[in-house]
C-alpha positions as CSV (number, residue, x, y, z in Angstrom):
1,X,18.7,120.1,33.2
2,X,15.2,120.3,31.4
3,X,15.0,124.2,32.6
4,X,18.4,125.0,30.8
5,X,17.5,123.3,27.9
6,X,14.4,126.2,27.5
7,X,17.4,129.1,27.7
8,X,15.3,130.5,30.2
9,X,16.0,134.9,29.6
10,X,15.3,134.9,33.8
11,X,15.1,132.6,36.3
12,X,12.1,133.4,38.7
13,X,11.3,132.3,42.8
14,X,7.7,130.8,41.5
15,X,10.1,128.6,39.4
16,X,12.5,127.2,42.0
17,X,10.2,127.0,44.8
18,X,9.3,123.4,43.3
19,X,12.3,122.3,44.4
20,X,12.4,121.3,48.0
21,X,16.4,122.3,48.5
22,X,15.4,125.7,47.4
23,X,11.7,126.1,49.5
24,X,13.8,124.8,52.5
25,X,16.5,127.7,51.9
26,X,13.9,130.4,51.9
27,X,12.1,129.1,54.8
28,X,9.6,127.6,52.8
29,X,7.2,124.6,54.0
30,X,9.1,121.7,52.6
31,X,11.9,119.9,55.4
32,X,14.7,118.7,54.1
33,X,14.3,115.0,53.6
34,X,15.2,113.2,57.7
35,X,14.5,116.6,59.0
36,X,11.7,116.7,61.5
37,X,9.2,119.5,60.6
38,X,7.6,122.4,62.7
39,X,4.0,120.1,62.0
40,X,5.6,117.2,63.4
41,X,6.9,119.1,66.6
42,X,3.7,120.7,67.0
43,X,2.2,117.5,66.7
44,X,4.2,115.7,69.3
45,X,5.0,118.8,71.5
46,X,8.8,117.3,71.8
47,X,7.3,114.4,73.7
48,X,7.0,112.1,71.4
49,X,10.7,112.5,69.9
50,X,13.8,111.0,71.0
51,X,16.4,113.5,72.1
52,X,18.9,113.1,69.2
53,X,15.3,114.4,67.1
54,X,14.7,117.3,69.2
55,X,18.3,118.2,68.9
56,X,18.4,117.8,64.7
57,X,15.2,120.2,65.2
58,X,16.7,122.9,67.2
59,X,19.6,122.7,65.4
60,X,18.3,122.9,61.8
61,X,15.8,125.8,63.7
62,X,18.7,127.7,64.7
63,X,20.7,127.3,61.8
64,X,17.9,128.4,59.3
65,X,17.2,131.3,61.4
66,X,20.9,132.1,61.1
67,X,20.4,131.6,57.2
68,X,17.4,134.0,57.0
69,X,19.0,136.6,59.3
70,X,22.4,136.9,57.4
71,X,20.8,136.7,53.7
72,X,18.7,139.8,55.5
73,X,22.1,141.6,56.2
74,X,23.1,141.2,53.0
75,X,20.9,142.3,51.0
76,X,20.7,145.6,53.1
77,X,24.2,146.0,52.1
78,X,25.3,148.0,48.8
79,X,25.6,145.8,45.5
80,X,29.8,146.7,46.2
81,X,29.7,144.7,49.0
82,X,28.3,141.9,47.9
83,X,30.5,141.9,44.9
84,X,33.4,141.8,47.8
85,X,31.9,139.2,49.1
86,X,31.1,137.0,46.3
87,X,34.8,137.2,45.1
88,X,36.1,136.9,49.0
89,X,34.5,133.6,48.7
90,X,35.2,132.7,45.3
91,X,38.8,132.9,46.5
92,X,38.3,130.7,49.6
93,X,36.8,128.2,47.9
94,X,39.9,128.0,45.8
């Protein structure tokens, strides 16, 4: 809450990439605290890691991948689309 406190006039990517949530969505270095990282696969070459680990990592590979490739689509798409979207979701959310 410190950074709203500043009335920021924009909020920057040099800014949020401190936080790990946010390096993590953008496919930054950070993992996701639990999460096993790509060093620690590298490290162990999968042998080393119990099957439910090499699992979490293919799954949290797979679904960042999925993250990176439809935030790509969308902002390929014209800014009246993504309003669409935004208020499609809005309303889903309820």
């Amino acid at each position: 809450m410190r950074f709203l406190e500043r009335k920021p006039i924009e909020l920057e990517d040099g800014f949020l990439e401190q936080y790990p949530d946010f390096a993590a969505f953008i496919g930054g270095k950070e993992e996701p605290a639990g999460k096993i990282s790509r060093a620690q696969w590298n490290n162990n070459s999968g042998g080393d890691l119990t099957p439910e680990e090499s699992l979490e990592y293919s799954y949290q590979t797979l679904r960042n991948e999925l993250a990176r490739d439809l935030l790509e689509k969308i902002m390929s798409c014209s800014p009246e689309f993504f309003e669409k979207l935004f208020v499609d979701l809005l309303l889903k959310m309820g």
